[in-house]
VMD Tcl script that draws the C-alpha trace (Angstrom):
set ca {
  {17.08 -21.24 15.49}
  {17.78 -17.70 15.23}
  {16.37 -16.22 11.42}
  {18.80 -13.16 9.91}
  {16.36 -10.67 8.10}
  {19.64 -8.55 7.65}
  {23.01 -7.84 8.43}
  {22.00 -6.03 12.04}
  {19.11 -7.60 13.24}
  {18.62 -11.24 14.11}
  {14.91 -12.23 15.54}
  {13.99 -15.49 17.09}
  {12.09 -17.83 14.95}
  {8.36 -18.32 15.11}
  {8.11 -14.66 16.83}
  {4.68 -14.63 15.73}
  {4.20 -18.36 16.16}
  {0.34 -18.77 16.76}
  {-0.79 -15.46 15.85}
  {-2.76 -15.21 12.56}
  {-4.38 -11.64 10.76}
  {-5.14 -9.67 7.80}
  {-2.58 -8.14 5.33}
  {-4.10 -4.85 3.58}
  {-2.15 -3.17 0.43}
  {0.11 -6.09 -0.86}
  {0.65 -4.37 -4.22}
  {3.97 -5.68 -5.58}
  {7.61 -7.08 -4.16}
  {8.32 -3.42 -3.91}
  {5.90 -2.59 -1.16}
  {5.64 -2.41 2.46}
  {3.11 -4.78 2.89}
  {4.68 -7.41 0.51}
  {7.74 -6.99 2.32}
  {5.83 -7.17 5.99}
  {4.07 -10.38 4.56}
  {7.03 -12.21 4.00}
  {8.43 -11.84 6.67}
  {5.12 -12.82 9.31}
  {5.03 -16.20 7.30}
  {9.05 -16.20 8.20}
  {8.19 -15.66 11.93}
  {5.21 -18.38 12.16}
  {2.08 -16.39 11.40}
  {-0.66 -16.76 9.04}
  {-2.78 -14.06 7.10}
  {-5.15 -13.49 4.09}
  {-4.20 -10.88 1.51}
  {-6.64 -8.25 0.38}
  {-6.34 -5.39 -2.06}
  {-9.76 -3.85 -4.07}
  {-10.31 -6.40 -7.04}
  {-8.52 -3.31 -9.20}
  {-5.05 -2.96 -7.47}
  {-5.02 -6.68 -7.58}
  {-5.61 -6.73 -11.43}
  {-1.98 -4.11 -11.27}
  {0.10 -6.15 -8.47}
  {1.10 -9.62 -8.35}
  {-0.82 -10.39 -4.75}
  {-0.85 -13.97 -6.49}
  {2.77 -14.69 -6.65}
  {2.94 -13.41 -3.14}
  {-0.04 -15.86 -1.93}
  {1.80 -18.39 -3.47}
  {4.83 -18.15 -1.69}
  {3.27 -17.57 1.79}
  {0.68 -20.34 1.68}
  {-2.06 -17.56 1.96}
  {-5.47 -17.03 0.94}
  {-6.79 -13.72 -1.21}
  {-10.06 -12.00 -0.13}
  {-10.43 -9.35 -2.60}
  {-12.57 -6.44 -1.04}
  {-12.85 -2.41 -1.58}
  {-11.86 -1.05 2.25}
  {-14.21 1.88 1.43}
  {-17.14 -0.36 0.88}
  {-18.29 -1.42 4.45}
  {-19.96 -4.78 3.44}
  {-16.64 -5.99 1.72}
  {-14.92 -5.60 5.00}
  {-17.74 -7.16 6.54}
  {-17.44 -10.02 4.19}
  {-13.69 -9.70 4.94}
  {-13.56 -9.63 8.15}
  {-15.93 -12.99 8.90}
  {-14.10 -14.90 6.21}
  {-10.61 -14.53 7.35}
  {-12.01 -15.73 10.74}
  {-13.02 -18.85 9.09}
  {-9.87 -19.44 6.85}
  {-7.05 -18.73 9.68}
  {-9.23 -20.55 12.50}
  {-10.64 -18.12 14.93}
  {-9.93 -14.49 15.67}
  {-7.57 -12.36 15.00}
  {-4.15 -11.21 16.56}
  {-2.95 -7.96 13.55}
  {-4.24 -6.22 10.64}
  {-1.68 -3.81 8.55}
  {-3.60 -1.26 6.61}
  {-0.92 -0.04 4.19}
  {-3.54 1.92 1.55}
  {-2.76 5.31 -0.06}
  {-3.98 7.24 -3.00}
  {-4.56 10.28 -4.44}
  {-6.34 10.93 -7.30}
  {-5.08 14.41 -7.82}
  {-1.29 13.43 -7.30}
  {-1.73 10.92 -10.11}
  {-3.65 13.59 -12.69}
  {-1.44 16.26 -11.76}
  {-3.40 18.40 -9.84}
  {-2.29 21.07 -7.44}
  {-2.68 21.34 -3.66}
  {-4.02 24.87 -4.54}
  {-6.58 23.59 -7.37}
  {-7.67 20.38 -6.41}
  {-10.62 18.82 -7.82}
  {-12.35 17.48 -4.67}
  {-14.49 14.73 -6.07}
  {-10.77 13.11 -6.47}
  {-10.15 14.55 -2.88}
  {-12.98 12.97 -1.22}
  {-11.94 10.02 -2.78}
  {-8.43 9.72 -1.81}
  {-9.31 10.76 1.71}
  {-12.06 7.91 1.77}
  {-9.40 5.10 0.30}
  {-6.33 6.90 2.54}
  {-8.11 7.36 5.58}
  {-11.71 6.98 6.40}
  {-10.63 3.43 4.86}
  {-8.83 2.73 7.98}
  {-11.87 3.64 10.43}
  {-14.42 1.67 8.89}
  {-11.81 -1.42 8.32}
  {-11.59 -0.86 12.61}
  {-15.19 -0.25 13.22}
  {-15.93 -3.29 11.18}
  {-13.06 -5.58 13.46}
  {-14.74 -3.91 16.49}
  {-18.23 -4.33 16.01}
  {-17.67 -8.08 15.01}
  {-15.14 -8.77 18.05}
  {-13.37 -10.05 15.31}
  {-9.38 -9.09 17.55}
  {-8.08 -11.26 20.30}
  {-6.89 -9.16 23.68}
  {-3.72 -7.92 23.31}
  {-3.92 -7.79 19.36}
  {-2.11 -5.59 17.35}
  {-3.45 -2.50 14.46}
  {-0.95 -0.82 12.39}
  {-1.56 1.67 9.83}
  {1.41 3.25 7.64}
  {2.17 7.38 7.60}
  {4.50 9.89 6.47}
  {5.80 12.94 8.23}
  {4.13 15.28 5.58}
  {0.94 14.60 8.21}
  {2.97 17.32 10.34}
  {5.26 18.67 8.43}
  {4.70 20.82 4.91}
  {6.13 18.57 1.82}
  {4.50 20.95 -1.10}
  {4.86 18.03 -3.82}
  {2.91 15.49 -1.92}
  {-0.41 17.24 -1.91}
  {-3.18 16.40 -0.75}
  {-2.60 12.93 0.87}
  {-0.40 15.07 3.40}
  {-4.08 15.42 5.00}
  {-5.12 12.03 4.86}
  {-1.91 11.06 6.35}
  {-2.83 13.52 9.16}
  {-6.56 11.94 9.81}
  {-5.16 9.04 9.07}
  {-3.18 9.40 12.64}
  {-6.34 10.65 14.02}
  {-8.25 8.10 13.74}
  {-5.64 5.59 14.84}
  {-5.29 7.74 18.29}
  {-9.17 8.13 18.77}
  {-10.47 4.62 17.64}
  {-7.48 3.35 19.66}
  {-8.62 4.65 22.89}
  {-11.73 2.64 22.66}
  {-9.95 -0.47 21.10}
  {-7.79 -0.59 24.43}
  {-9.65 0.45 26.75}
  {-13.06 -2.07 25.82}
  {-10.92 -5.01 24.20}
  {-6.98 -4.66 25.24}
  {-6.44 -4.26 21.22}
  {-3.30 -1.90 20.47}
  {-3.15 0.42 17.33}
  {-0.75 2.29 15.99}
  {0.62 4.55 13.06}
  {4.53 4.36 11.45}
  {5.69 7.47 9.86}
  {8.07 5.48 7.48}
  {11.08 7.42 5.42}
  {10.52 7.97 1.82}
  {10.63 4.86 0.39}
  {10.50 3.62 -3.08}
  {7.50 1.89 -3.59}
  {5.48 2.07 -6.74}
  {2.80 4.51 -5.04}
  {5.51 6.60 -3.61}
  {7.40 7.11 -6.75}
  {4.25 8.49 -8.15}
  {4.84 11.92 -6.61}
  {6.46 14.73 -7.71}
  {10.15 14.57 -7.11}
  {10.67 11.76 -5.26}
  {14.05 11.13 -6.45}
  {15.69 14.26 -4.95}
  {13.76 14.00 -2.22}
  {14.51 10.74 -0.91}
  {18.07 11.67 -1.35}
  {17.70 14.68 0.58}
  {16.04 12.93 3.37}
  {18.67 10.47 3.37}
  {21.48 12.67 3.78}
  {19.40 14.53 6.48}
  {18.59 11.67 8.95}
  {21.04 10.63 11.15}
  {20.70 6.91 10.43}
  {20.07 7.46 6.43}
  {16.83 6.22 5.28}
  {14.72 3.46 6.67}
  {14.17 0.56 3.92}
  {11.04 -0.94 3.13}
  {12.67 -4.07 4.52}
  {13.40 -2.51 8.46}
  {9.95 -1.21 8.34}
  {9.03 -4.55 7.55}
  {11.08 -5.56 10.62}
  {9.83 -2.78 13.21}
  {6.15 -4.07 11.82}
  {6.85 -7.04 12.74}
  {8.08 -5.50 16.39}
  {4.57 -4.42 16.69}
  {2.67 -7.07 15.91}
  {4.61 -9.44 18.30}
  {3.92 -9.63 22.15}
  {7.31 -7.69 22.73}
  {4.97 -4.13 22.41}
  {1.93 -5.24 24.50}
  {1.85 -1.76 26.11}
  {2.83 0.80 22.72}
  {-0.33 2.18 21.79}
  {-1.99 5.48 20.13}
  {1.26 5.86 19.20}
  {2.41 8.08 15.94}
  {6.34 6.35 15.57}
  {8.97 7.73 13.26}
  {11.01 5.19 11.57}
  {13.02 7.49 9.70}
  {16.53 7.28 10.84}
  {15.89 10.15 12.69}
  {15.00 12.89 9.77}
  {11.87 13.88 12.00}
  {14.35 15.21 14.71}
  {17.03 16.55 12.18}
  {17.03 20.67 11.65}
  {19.93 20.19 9.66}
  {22.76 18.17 8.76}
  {26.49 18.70 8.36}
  {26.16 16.71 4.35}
  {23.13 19.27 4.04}
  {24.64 22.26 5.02}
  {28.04 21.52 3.22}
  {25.82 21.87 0.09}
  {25.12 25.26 0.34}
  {28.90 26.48 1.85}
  {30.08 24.39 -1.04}
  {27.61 26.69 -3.58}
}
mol new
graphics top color blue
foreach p $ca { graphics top sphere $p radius 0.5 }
foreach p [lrange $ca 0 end-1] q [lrange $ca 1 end] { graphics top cylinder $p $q radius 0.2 }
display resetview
């Protein structure tokens, strides 16, 4: 029977029916990964949930385990033998290897104390690059080097456009957004071409989740980059959707991809609601 996630899009039931993986970043109800967990156990697959033992003691991962039928495996992704320990134990909970992993980790240390791009402290820099980024190669290098994907499995890691683009206010995870994509495109190469594994990176819309909100002016900019895109601003829930897209065997060829889900802002110069500002001023 067909299952409505929404007024336009309709999915077939059990689209992940079989497939099983590992869910990184499920803070609260408000985040991506919540969201994108929810709606795997909708389609048919299974997952463990993992966060560092301190964003779990924040979030509500619990609750969320709860209501999927899924196990917790607390572990640091900047700490290789957590992963390890990760990695082999989610093999023996969900049965055998694995089909997707979402890595949907960000932080910034100098975002959250305030710090400017142009006076960062960079102990807090290295950090946030480690836990933003280099987070996502070793949680890779750890799948690879264990075999731990099955052939035509699925890697997705979550972006923003400021990895391109100059947002001032959003610092210095703008960086680790743009390693971030590097990695995904160099560690994907090998992931295809050794073990027909796909990964990609979504450059999601501004969205409101509690580590978003924590920068500077995110109010007035997400309405600005809503009344810029063509399509208005991509919800937490449609990203959970085009995820979901990726993980599925529907996108058995999309890899080393970088792919806006913005309602087109990445494309946008300027729009007529935009511009009717400033004639209007």
């Amino acid at each position: 029977m067909p299952l409505k996630t929404n007024k336009n899009v309709t999915m077939s039931y059990n689209l992940l029916k079989g497939k099983r993986g590992i869910i990184f970043g499920a803070l609260d109800e408000n985040s991506i990964a919540w969201k994108t967990a929810e709606k795997v156990h909708e389609q048919g697959g299974t997952f463990v949930l993992t966060n560092a033992p301190v964003a779990m003691r924040m979030g509500a991962i619990n609750e969320l385990a709860e209501k999927t039928g899924s196990e917790i495996i607390p572990a640091d992704a900047t700490k290789i033998e957590d992963l390890e320990n990760l990695v082999v134990k989610a093999q023996e909970i969900l049965g055998g290897k694995l089909d997707f992993v979402l890595h949907s980790i960000g932080m910034s240390v100098n975002v959250r104390k305030g710090k400017h791009y142009t006076d960062q402290n960079y102990d807090w820099t290295q950090k946030g690059w480690d836990v933003s980024a280099v987070s996502f190669h070793k949680t890779m290098q750890t799948l690879y080097k264990q075999d731990a994907m099955n052939e035509w499995g699925s890697i997705v890691a979550l972006t923003y456009m400021a990895a391109q683009r100059v947002f001032p206010d959003y610092n210095d995870m703008a960086d680790n957004k743009a390693y971030l994509e590097s990695i995904a495109r160099s560690f994907g190469y090998f992931f295809g071409t050794e073990k027909k594994v796909r990964v990609n990176t979504i450059s999601q819309s501004p969205t409101p989740t509690t580590a978003g909100q924590g920068v500077k002016g995110f109010d007035g900019f997400i309405k600005y980059a809503d009344e810029m895109s063509a399509l208005g601003n991509a919800t937490a829930d449609e990203c959970a959707d085009y995820t979901l897209t990726l993980f599925s065997d529907l996108t058995k060829k999309v890899t080393l991809q970088n792919l806006f889900h913005d309602g087109g802002f990445s494309n946008m110069g300027v729009s007529k609601k935009v511009m009717d500002r400033f004639i209007e001023e």
